[in-house]
VMD Tcl script that builds the backbone (N, CA, C; Angstrom):
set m [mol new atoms 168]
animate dup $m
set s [atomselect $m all]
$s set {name element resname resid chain x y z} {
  {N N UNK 1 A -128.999 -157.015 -105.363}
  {CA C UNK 1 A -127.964 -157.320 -104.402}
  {C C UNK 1 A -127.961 -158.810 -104.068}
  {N N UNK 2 A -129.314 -159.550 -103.830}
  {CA C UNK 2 A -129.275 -160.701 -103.628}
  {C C UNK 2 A -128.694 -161.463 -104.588}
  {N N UNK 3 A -128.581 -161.846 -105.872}
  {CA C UNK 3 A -127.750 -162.470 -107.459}
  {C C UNK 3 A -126.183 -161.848 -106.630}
  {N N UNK 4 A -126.078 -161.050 -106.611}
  {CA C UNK 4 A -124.765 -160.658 -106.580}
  {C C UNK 4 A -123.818 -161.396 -105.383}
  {N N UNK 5 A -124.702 -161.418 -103.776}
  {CA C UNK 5 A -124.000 -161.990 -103.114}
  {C C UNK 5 A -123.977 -163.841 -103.266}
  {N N UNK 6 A -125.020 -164.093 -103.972}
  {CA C UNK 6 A -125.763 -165.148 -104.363}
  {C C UNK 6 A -124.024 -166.017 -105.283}
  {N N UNK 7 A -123.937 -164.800 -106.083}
  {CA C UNK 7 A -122.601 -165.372 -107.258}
  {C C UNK 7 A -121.455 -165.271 -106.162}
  {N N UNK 8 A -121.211 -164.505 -105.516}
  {CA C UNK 8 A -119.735 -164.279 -104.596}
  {C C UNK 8 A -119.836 -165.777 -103.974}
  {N N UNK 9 A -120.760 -166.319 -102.882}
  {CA C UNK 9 A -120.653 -167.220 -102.321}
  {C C UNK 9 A -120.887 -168.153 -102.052}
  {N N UNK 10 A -121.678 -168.446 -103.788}
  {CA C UNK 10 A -121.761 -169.779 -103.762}
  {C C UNK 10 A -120.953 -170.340 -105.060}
  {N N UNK 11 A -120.770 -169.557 -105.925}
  {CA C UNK 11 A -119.956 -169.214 -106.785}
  {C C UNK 11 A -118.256 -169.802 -106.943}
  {N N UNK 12 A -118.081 -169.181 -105.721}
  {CA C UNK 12 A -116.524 -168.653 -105.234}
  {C C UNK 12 A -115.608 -167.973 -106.472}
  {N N UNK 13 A -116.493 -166.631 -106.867}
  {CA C UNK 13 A -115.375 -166.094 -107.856}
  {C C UNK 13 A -114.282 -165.479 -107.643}
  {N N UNK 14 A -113.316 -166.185 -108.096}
  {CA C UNK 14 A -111.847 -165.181 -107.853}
  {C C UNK 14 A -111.659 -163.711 -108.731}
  {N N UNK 15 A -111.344 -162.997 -107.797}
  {CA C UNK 15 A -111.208 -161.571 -108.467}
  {C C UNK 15 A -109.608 -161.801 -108.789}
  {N N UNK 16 A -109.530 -162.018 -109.313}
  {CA C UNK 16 A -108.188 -162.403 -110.481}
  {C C UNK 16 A -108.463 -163.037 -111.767}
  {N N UNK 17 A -109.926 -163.305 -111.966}
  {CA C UNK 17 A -110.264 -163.538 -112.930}
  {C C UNK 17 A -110.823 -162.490 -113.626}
  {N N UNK 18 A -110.789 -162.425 -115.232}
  {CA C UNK 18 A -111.425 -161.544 -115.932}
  {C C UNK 18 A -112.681 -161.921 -116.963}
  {N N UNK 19 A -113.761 -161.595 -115.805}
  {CA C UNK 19 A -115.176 -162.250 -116.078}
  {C C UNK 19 A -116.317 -160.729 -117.578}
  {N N UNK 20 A -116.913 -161.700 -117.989}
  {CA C UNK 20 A -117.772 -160.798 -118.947}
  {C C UNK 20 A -118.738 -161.272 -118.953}
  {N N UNK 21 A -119.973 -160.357 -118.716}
  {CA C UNK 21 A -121.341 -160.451 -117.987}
  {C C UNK 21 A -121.919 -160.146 -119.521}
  {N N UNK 22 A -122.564 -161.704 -120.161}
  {CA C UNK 22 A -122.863 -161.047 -121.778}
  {C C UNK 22 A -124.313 -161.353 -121.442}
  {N N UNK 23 A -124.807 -159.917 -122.112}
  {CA C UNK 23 A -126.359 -159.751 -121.813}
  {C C UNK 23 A -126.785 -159.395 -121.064}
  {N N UNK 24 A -125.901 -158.057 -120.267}
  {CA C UNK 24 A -125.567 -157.602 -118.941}
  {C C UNK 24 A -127.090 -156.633 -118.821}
  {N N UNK 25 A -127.467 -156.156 -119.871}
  {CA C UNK 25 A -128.742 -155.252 -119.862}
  {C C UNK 25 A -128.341 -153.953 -119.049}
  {N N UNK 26 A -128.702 -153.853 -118.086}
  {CA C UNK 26 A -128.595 -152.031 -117.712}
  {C C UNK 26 A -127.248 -152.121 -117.119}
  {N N UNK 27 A -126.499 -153.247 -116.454}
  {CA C UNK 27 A -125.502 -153.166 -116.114}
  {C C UNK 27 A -125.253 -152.956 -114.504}
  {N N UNK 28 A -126.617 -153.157 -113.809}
  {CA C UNK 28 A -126.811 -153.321 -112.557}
  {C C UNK 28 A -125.667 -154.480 -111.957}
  {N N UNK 29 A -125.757 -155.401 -112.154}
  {CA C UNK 29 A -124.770 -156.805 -111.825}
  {C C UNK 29 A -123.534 -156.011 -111.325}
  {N N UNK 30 A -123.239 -155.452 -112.949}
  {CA C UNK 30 A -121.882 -155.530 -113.348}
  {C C UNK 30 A -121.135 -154.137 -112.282}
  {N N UNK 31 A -122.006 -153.619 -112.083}
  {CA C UNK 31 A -121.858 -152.534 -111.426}
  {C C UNK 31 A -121.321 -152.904 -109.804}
  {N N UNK 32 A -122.417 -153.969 -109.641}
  {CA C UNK 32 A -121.897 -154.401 -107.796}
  {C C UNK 32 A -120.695 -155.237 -107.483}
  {N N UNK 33 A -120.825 -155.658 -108.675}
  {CA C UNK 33 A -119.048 -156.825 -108.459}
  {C C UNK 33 A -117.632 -155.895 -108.699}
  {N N UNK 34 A -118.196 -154.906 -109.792}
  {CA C UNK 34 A -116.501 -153.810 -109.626}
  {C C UNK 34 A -116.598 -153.632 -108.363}
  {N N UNK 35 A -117.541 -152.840 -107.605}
  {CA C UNK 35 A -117.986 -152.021 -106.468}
  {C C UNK 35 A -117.067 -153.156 -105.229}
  {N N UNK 36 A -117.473 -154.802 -105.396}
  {CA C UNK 36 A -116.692 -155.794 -104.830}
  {C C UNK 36 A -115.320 -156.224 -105.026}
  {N N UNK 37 A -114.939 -155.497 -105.801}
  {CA C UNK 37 A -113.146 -156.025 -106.322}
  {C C UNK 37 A -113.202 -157.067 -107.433}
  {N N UNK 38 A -114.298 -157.041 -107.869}
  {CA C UNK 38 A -114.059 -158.049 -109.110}
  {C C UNK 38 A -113.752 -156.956 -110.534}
  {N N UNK 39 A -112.898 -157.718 -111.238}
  {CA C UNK 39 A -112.630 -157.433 -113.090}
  {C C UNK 39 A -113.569 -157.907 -113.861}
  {N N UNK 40 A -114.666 -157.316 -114.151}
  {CA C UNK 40 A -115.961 -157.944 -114.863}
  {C C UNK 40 A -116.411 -156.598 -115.519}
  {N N UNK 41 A -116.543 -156.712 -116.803}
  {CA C UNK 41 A -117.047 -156.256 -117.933}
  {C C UNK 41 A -118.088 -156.403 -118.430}
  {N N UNK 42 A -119.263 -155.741 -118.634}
  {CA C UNK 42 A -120.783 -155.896 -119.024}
  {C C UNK 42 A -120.408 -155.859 -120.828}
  {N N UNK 43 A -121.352 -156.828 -121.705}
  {CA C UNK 43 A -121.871 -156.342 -122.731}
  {C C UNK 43 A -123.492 -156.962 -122.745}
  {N N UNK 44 A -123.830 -156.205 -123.983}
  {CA C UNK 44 A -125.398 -156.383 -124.845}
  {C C UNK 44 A -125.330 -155.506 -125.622}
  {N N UNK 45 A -125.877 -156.569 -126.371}
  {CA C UNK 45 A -126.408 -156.018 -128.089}
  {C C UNK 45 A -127.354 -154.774 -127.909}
  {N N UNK 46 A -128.301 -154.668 -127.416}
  {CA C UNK 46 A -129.708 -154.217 -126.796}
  {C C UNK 46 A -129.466 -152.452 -125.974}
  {N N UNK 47 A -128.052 -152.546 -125.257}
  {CA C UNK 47 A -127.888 -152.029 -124.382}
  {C C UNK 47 A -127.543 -150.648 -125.073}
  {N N UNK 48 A -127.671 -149.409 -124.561}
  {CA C UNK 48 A -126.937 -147.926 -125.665}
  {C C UNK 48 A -125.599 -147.820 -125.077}
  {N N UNK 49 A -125.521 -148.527 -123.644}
  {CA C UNK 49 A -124.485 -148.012 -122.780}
  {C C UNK 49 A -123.367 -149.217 -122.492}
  {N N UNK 50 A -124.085 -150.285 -122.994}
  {CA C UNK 50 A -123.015 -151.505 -122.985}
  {C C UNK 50 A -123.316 -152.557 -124.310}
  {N N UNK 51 A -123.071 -151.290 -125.294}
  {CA C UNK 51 A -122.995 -152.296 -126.600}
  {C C UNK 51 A -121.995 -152.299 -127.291}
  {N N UNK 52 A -121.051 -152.047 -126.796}
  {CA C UNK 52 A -119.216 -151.949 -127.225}
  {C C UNK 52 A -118.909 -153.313 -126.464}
  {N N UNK 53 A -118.189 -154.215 -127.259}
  {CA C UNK 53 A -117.558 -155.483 -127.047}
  {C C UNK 53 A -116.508 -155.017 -125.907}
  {N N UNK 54 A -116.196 -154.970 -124.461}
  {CA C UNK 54 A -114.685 -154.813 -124.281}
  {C C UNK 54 A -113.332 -155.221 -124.719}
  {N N UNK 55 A -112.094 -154.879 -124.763}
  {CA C UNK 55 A -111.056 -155.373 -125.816}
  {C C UNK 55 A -110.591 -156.335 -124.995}
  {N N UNK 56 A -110.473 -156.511 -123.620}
  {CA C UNK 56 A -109.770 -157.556 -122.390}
  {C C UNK 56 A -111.111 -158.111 -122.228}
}
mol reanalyze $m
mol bondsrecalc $m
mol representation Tube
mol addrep $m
């Protein structure tokens, strides 16, 4: 949780952007910023559950 609020505000990411978290690993991150209104897409090579490239 701390990285996450860590990226929101110091960051300043606009959720109108369409962000991709590469090397996302379990997908924890990627998980709290949808949860925040962000468009962010996890990949990794490594991952069983995020090793599909997204197409956007």
């Amino acid at each position: 949780m701390y990285i996450c609020d860590m990226l929101i505000n110091n960051l300043f990411l606009s959720k109108h952007l369409n962000i991709l978290d590469y090397g996302c690993g379990n997908g924890n991150l990627v998980k709290m910023l949808q949860k925040n209104g962000y468009n962010i897409k996890g990949y990794d090579p490594f991952s069983k559950k995020f090793n599909k490239i997204p197409k956007k």
